[in-house]
N, C-alpha and C positions, 0 to 999 in steps of 0.2 A: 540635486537630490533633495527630496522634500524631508523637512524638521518629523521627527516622531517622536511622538509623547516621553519615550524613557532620554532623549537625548533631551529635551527640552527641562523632565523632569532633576537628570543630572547637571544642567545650564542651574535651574532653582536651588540645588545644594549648595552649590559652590558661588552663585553670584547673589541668591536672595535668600538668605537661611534661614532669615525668619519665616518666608513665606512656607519653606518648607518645610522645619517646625513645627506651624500652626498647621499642618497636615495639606497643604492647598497641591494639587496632582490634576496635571492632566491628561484626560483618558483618552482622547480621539482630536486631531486637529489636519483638514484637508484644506480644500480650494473653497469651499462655500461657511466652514463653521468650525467652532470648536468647543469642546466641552471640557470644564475644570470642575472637579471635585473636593469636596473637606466637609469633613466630620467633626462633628458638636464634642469637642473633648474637653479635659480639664485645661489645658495648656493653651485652650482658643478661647475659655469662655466669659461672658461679661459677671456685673454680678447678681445677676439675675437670671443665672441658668442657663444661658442662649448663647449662642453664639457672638462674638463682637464685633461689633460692625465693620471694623478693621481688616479684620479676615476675611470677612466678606468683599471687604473691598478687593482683597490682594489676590484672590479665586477670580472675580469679575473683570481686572484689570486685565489679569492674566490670560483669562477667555479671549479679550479683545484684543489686547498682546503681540500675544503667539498667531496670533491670527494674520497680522500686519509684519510679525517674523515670516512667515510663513510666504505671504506676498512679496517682499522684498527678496528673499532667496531666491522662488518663483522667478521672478526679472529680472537676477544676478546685478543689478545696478546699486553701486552705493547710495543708500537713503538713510537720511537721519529718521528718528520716529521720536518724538517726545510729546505726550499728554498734555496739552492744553487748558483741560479744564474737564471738570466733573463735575456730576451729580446723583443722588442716589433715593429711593425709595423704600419705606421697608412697609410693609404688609404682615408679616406672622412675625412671634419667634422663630428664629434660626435653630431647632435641635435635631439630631440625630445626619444623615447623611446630606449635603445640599449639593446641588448639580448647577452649575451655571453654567450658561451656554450663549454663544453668539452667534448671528445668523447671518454676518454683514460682508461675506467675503463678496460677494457683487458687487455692490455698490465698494469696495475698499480695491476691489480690481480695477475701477475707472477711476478712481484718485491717485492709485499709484501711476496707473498708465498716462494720465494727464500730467503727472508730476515730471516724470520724464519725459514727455512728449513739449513742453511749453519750457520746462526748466525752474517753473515758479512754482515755490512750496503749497502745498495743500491741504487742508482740512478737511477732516470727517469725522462725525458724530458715530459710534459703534455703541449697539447696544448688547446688555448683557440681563438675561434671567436668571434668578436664582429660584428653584425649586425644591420644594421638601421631598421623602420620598413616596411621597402619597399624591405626586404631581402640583402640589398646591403650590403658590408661587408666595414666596417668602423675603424676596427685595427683585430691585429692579434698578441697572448702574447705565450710565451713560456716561461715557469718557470721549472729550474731543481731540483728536491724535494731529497732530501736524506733522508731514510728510513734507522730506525736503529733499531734490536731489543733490548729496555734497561735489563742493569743490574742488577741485585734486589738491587743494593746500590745507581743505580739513583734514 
């Protein structure tokens, strides 16, 4: 049964609070992409008005995420997923609504697939946009996710 946004978004209450919190939601997650949402409020913001980077990050990770939750159910095979490494871009202030989305379920379906198909863990670079609501692109996240299949003693 594939993940949907309100079960994923009730998984963020009770496991990441803060990110839920800082308003971070997300609206749409299938087999090619997902998109996470958060709003420029008082309780996210830096001290210059905008958004804080942080939050942004927790919306972008999240895109990428849920994405790789989503693939893993998908396969029903137990797979570790933990973030490797990151980096990020920022381009505008962050105010009023931002949409960050990722586009990498392709490429993240042949890493998991190789993961289980060889047994040896996998890497993949997932990218994530953040846009204003005016389509203007306001940062830009990469997170590299190591995919593992576990051992029946993890």
């Amino acid at each position: 049964m594939p993940l949907s946004p309100s079960k994923i978004n009730t998984f963020l209450f009770f496991k990441l609070p803060a990110a839920y919190i800082a308003g971070v939601r997300v609206r749409d997650v299938n087999k090619s992409s997902c998109v996470v949402s958060v709003k420029h409020k008082w309780i996210n913001q830096n001290p210059f008005k905008s958004m804080f980077w942080a939050v942004q990050g927790m919306a972008a990770e999240l895109a990428t995420g849920a994405l790789v939750m989503q693939k893993i159910r998908e396969y029903g095979k137990p797979i570790s997923m933990l973030v490797l490494a990151n980096n990020a871009r920022f381009y505008k202030k962050a105010t009023g609504k931002i949409i960050f989305t990722c586009k990498d379920g392709d490429s993240l379906d042949a890493a998991v697939h190789k993961a289980i198909q060889t047994g040896v863990g996998q890497t993949i670079w997932m990218h994530a946009v953040g846009t204003n609501e005016n389509g203007i692109v306001v940062a830009e996240f990469n997170f590299e996710w190591t995919l593992k299949l576990k051992e029946p003693s993890d």
